[in-house]
C-alpha positions as CSV (number, residue, x, y, z in Angstrom):
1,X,-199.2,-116.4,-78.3
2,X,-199.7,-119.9,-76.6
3,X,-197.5,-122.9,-77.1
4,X,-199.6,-125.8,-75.0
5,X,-200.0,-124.2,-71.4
6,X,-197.6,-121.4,-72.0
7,X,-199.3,-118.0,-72.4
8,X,-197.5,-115.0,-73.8
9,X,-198.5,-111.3,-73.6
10,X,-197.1,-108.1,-74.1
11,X,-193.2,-107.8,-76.3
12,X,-193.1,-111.5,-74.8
13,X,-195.7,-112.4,-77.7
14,X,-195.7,-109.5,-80.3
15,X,-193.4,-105.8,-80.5
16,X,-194.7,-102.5,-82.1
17,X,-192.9,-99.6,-83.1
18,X,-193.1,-97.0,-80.8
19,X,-194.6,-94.5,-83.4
20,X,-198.2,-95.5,-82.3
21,X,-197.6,-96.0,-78.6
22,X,-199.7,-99.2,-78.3
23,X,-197.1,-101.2,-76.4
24,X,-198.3,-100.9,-72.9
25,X,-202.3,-100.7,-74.6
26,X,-201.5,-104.3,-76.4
27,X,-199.8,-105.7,-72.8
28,X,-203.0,-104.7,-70.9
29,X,-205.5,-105.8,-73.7
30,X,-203.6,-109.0,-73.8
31,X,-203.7,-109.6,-70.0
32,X,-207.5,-108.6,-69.8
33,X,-208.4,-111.6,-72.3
34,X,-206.0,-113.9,-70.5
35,X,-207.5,-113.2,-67.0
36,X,-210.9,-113.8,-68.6
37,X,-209.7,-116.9,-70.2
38,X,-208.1,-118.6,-66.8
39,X,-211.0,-117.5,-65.0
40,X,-213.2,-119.3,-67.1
41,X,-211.2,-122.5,-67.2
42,X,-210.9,-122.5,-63.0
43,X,-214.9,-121.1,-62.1
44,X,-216.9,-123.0,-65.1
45,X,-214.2,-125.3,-66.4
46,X,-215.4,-123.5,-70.2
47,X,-211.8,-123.5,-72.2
48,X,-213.3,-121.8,-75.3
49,X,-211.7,-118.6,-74.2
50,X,-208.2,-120.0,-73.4
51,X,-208.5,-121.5,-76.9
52,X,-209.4,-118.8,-78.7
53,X,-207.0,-116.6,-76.6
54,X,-204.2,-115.8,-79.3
55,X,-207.1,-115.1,-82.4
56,X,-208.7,-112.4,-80.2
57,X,-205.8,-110.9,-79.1
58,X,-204.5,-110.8,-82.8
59,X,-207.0,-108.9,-84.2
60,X,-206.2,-106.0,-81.4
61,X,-202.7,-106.5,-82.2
62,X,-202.9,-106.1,-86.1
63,X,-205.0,-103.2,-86.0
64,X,-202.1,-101.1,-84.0
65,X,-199.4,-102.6,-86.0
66,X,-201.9,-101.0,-88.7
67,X,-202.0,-97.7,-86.9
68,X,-197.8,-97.7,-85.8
69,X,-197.4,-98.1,-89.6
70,X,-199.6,-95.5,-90.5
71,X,-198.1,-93.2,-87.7
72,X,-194.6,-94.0,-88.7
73,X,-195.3,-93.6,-92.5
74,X,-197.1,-90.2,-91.8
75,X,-194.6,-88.7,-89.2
76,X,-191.4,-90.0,-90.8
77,X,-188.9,-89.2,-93.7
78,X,-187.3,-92.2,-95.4
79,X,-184.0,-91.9,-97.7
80,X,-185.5,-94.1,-100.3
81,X,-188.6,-92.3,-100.6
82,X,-189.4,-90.6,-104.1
83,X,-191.2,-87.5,-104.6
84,X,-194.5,-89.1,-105.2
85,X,-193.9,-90.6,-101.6
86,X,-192.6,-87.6,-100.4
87,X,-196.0,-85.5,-102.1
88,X,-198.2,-88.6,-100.8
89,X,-196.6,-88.1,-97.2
90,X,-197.8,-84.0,-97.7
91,X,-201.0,-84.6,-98.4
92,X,-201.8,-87.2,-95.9
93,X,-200.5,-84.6,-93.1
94,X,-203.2,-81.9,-94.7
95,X,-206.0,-84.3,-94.5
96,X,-205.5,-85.4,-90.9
97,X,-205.0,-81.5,-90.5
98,X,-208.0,-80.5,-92.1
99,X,-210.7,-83.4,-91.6
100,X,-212.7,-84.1,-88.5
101,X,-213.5,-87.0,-90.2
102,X,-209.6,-88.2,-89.8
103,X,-209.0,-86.6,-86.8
104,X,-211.6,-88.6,-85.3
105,X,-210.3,-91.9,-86.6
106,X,-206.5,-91.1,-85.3
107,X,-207.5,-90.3,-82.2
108,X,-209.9,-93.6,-81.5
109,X,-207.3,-95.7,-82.4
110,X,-204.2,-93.4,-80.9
111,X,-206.2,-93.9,-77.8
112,X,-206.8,-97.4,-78.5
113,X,-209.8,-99.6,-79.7
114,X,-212.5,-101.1,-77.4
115,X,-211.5,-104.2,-76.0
């Protein structure tokens, strides 16, 4: 996500599938830690945030390409899946029915994880 003094954010450094909307989540996360980072740099003159820009953006970013698999996996039929897959697929849809548990953990990261 930076190449020198060229920051990217947003599709410019990384895409998701839209399954998990986490596209416009992943652009704002990304600008947040940016905005920290060059404020740092220009009020203390402290570049350990603009260094470690990219790493703590990509561990936001893998956890929704995580959840846009999952979400794509769970809401999708594929031509090449089998009937275990297609059996697996079932009873993934009755636990996030039936489990608070999972409910809870779809919606935290549907709605997207602290920064």
């Amino acid at each position: 996500m930076r190449y020198k003094r060229l920051f990217l954010a947003g599709d410019a450094a990384h895409i998701v599938p839209p399954t998990g909307a986490k596209g416009l989540n992943l652009a704002a996360s990304d600008a947040y830690y940016l905005a920290q980072a060059i404020s740092a740099v220009f009020n203390s003159k402290n570049e350990s945030l603009i260094d470690s820009y990219s790493d703590r953006c990509l561990k936001r970013i893998w956890k929704a390409e995580r959840f846009s698999w999952y979400m794509t996996s769970l809401l999708h039929k594929f031509p090449n899946d089998d009937l275990f897959s297609q059996r697996i697929q079932g009873a993934e849809i009755d636990y996030v029915a039936n489990s608070k548990a999972m409910q809870m953990a779809l919606a935290e990261n549907y709605i997207g994880l602290p920064l």
